[in-house]
C-alpha positions in Angstrom: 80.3 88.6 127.5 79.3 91.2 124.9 76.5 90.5 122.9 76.0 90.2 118.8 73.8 92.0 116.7 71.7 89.3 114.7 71.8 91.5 111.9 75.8 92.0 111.5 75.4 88.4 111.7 73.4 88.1 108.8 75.4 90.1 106.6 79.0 89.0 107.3 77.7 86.0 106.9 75.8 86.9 103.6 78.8 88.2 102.0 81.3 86.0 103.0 79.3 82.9 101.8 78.8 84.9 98.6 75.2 85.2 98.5 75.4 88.8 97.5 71.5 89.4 97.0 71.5 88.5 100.6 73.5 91.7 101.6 71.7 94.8 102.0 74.6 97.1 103.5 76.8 97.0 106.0 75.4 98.0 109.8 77.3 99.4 112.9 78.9 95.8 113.4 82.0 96.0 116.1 85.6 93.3 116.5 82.3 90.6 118.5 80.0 90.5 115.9 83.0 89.1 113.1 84.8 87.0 115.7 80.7 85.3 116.1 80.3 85.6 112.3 83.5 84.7 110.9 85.7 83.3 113.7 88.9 84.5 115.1 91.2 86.5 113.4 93.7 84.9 111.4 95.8 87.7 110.8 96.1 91.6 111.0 97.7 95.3 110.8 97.5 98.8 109.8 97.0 99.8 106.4 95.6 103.2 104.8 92.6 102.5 106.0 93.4 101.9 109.4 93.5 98.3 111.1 92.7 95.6 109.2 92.4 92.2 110.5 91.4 88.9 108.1 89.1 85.8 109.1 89.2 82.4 107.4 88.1 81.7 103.9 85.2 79.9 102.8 83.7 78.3 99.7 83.1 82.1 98.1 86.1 83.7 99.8 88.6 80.9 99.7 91.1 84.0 100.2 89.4 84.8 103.1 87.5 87.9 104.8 89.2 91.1 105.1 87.6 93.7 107.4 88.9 97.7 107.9 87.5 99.1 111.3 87.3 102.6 112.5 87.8 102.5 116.3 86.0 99.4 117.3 83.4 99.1 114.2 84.2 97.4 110.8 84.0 100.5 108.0 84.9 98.1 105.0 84.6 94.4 103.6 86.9 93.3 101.5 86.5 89.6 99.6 89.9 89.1 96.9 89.1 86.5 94.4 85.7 85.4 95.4 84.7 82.3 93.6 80.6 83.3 93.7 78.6 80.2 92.7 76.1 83.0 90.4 77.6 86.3 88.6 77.1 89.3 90.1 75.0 90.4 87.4 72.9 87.0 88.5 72.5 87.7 91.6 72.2 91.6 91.8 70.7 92.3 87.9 72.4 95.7 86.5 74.4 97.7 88.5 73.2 101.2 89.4 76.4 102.8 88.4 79.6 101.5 86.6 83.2 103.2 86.7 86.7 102.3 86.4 88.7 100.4 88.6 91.6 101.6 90.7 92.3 98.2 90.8 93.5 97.1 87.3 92.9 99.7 83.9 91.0 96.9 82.5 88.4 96.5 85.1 85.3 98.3 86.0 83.2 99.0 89.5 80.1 97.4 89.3 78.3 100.2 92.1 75.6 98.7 94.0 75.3 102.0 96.3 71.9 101.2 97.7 73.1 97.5 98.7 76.6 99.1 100.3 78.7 96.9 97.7 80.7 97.3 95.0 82.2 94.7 92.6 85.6 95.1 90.8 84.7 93.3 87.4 86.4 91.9 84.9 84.1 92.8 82.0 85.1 90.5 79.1 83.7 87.6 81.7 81.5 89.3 84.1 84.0 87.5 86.5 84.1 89.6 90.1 88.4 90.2 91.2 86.9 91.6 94.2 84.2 92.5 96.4 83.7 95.2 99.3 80.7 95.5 101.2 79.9 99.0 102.9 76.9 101.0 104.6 74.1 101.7 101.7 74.3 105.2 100.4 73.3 106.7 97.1 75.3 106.3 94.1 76.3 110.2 94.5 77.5 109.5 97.9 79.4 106.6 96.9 81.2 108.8 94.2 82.0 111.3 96.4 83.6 108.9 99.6 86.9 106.9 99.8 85.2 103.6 98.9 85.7 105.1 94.9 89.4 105.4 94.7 89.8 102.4 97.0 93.2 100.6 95.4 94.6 97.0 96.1 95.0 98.1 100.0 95.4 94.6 101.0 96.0 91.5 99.1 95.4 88.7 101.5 97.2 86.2 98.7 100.7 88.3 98.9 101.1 88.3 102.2 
C-alpha cells in the first residue's frame, strides 16, 4: 500500500477547498497522494503538458481539480472557475508580480511566485477565472518557465 505525504495532503487539499493563504507551493506529490487528497480520478488524457487527469469538484472548484504530472508526480494545478468564498487579493494581499493573461486579452496574472500560484484575474472585479498551483520559485523564475505562457490547456467545463 504506498504511503501519502501529509504535506501533499495539506496542500491539494488547501487549494482545492480554496483557502489559498493555506497553500505555500506545491511539493513532490505523486498519482497516491491526489487519489488520498482528492479521490479517484474522474476523468483523464494527454494534453501539452503531458497527462492530465481531473478529480471531483468541491465548494471552491465546483469544476473540479485538474492536475498535469511529469512521470508519476503532479507538475501543475489547475482550478477553472473557482468560486473562492474571499478574493484573492483577501486572502493573499498584493500580488508580487502582475502580467497579462494568455488566457483572455482582458485578464491579468496575479503572480504569487513565492506561494507556487498564480491567479488569472478578471480585474474590473478582482474575480479569479482560474487558478494553478505550482512549486514556489521567485518571480524571475516564474517569468522565465512554462507556467507564464500557460493557455486554456484544459477546460474541464467543455469537455
Amino acid at each position: 500500500m504506498p504511503s501519502h505525504d501529509p504535506l501533499c495532503i495539506e496542500a491539494l487539499s488547501a487549494i482545492a477547498d480554496g483557502e489559498l493563504a493555506r497553500w505555500r507551493g506545491l511539493p513532490a506529490c505523486t498519482v497516491a497522494d491526489a487519489t488520498a487528497a482528492l479521490g479517484g480520478e474522474v476523468s483523464s488524457g494527454h494534453g501539452e503538458l503531458g497527462r492530465w487527469a481531473q478529480y471531483s469538484g468541491r465548494s471552491s472548484a465546483p469544476q473540479g481539480v485538474t492536475l498535469w504530472f511529469r512521470d508519476q508526480h503532479i507538475a501543475l494545478v489547475e482550478i477553472f472557475l473557482p468560486a473562492l468564498q474571499r478574493s484573492v487579493r483577501d486572502q493573499l494581499g498584493e500580488p508580487e508580480a502582475t502580467v497579462d493573461s494568455y488566457l483572455g486579452d482582458a485578464l491579468e496574472q496575479w503572480i504569487y511566485a513565492s506561494r507556487g500560484l498564480t491567479a488569472h484575474i478578471e480585474p474590473w472585479n478582482g474575480k479569479a477565472t482560474h487558478v494553478f498551483g505550482y512549486p514556489s520559485m521567485t518571480v524571475a523564475e516564474f517569468l522565465g518557465s512554462a507556467w507564464r505562457n500557460v493557455r486554456v490547456i484544459k477546460d474541464p467545463a467543455r469537455d
